[in-house]
C-alpha positions as CSV (number, residue, x, y, z in Angstrom):
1,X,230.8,-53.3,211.9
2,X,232.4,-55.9,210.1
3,X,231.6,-58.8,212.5
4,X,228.1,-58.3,211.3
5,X,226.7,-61.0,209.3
6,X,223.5,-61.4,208.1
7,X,222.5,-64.7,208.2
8,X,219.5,-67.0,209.7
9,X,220.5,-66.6,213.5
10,X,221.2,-62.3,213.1
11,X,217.9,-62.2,211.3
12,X,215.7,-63.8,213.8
13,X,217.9,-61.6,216.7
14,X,216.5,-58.9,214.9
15,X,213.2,-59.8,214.6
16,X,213.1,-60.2,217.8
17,X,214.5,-56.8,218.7
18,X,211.6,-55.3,216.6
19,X,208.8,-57.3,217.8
20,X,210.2,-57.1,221.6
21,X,210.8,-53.2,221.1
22,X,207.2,-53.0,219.4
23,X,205.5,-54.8,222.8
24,X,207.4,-53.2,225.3
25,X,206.7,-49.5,223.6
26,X,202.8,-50.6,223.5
27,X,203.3,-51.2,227.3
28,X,204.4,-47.6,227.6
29,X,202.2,-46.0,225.8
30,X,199.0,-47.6,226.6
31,X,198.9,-48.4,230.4
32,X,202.3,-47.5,232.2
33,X,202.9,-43.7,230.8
34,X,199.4,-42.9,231.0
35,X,198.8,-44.5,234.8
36,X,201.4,-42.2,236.0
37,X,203.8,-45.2,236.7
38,X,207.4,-45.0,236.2
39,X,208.8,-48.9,236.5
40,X,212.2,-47.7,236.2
41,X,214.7,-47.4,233.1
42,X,214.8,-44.4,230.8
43,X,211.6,-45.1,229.8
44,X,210.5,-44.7,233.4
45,X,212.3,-41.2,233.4
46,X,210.7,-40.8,230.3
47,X,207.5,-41.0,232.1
48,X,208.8,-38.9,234.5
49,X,209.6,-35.7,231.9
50,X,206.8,-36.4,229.9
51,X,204.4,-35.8,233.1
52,X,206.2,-32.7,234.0
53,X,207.8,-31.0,231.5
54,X,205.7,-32.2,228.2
55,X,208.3,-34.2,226.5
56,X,207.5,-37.1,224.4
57,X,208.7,-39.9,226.2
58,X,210.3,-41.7,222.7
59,X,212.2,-38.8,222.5
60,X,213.5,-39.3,226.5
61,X,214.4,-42.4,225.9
62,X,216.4,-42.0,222.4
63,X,218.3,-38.9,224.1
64,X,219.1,-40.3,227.4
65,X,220.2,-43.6,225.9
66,X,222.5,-42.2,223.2
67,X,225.5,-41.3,225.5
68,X,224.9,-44.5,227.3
69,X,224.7,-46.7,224.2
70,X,228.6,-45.0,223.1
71,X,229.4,-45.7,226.4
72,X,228.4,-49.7,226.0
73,X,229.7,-50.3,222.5
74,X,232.8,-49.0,223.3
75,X,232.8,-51.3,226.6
76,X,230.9,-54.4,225.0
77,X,232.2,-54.1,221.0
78,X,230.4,-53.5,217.6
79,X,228.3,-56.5,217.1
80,X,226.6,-55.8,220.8
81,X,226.5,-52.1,219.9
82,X,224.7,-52.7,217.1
83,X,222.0,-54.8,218.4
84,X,221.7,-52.6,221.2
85,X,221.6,-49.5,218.8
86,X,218.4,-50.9,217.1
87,X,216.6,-52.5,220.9
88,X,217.3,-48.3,221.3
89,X,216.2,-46.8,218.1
90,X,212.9,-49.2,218.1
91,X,211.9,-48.4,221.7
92,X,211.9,-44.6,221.5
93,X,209.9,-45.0,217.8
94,X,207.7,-47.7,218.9
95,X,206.4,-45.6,221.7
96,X,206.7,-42.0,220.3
97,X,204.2,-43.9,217.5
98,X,201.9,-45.9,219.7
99,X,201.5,-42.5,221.9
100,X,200.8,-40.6,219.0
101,X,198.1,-43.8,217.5
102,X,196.4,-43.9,220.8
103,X,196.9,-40.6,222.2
104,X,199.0,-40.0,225.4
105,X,195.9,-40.7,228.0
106,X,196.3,-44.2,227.1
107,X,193.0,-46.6,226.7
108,X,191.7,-46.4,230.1
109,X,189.5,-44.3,232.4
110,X,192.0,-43.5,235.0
111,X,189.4,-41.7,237.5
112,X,188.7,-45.4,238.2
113,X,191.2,-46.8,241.1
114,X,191.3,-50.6,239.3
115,X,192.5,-49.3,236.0
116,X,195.3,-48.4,237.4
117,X,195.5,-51.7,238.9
118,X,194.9,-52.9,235.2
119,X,197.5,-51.1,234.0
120,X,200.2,-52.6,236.2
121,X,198.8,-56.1,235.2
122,X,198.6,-55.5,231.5
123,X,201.5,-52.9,231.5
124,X,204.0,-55.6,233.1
125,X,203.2,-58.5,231.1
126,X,203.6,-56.3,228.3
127,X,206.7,-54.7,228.5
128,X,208.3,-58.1,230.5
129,X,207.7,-60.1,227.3
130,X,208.6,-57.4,225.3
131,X,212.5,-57.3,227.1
132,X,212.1,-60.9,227.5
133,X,212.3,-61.3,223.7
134,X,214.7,-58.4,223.3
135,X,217.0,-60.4,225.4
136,X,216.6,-63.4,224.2
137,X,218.5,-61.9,221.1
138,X,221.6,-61.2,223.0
139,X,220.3,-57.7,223.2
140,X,218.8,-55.0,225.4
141,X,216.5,-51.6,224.7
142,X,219.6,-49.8,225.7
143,X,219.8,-47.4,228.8
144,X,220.0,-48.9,232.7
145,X,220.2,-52.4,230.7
146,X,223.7,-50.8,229.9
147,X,224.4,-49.0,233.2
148,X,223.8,-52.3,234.7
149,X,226.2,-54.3,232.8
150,X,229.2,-51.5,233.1
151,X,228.6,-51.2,237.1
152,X,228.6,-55.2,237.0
153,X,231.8,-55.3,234.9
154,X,233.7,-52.6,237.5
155,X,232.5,-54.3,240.6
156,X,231.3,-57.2,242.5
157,X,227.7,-56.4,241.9
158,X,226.0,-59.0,239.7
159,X,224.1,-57.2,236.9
160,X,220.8,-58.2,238.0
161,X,221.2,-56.4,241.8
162,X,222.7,-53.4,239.8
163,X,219.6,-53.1,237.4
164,X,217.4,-53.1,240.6
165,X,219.2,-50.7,242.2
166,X,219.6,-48.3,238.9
167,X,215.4,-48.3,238.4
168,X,215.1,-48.4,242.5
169,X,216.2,-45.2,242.2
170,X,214.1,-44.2,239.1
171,X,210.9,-45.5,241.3
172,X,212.0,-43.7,244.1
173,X,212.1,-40.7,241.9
174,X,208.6,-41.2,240.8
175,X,207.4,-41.0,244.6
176,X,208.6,-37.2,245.0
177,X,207.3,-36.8,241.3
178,X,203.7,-38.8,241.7
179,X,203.0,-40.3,244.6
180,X,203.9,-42.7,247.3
181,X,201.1,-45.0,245.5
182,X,202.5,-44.3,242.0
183,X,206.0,-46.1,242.9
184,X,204.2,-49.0,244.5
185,X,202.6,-49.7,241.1
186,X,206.0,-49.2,239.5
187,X,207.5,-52.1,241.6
188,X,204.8,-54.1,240.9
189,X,205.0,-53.5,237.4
């Protein structure tokens, strides 16, 4: 990655990639993953594994968004690649850790019908500053970010209708999985 330079603009790109990746896995961990919502993504099919099958949702996201990230460096060059690689890397740590901080039930009573409320609230301003400063490096978390972009680059769909209609699916997902109710959180999210 020889286009790679470290200097004052790179630095503060990764920064933000850390501290974005570091919000957005917080969001996971403590109100969306344990709320049963899956907001689309591959962390929302993380949510969706880790809710039936047991599987960490960190680990979801860093195995689904491998192949994918090949996929976009090889599409989008090095420099990209790399930045995405770490947006990648830091998500599925950053919420692998928080989960295993503040346990995978999250910090709120979910018998309670607002909390789940709460958690869309807190769990969407989270994560959307989170990508919000991830992007703002260039940058994504890797993942539907990237199957976005490549159905964008093949066809006449902007980037921003193929991202909605990547997690649409992902939230229609979570309907069969959770519930009707559960996928109306995830689009509020």
């Amino acid at each position: 990655i020889k286009n790679l330079k470290l200097n004052g603009r790179t630095l503060l790109d990764f920064i933000y990639i850390i501290a974005g990746s570091a919000l957005t896995g917080l969001s996971i961990a403590l109100f969306t993953n344990p709320a049963r919502i899956a907001p689309g993504g591959v962390s929302g099919l993380g949510t969706l594994l880790y809710h039936t099958l047991g599987i960490d949702v960190g680990v979801t996201i860093l195995v689904l968004s491998i192949p994918i990230f090949l996929l976009g460096m090889k599409l989008f060059g090095s420099y990209y690649g790399a930045k995405s690689l770490l947006g990648t890397l830091a998500l599925s740590l950053f919420t692998s850790l928080w989960c295993r901080i503040f346990g995978y039930e999250g910090i709120l009573d979910y018998s309670k019908d607002m909390n789940v409320w709460l958690s869309c609230l807190y769990g969407g301003v989270l994560a959307g500053t989170g990508i919000g400063l991830v992007m703002k490096s260039g940058s994504n978390t890797g993942g539907t970010d990237i199957i976005a972009l490549i159905i964008s680059r093949y066809t006449h769909i902007p980037a921003g209708t193929s991202l909605l209609i990547v997690d649409g699916i992902i939230i229609a997902a979570s309907a069969f999985v959770f519930s009707v109710e559960s996928a109306l959180y995830a689009i509020v999210v």
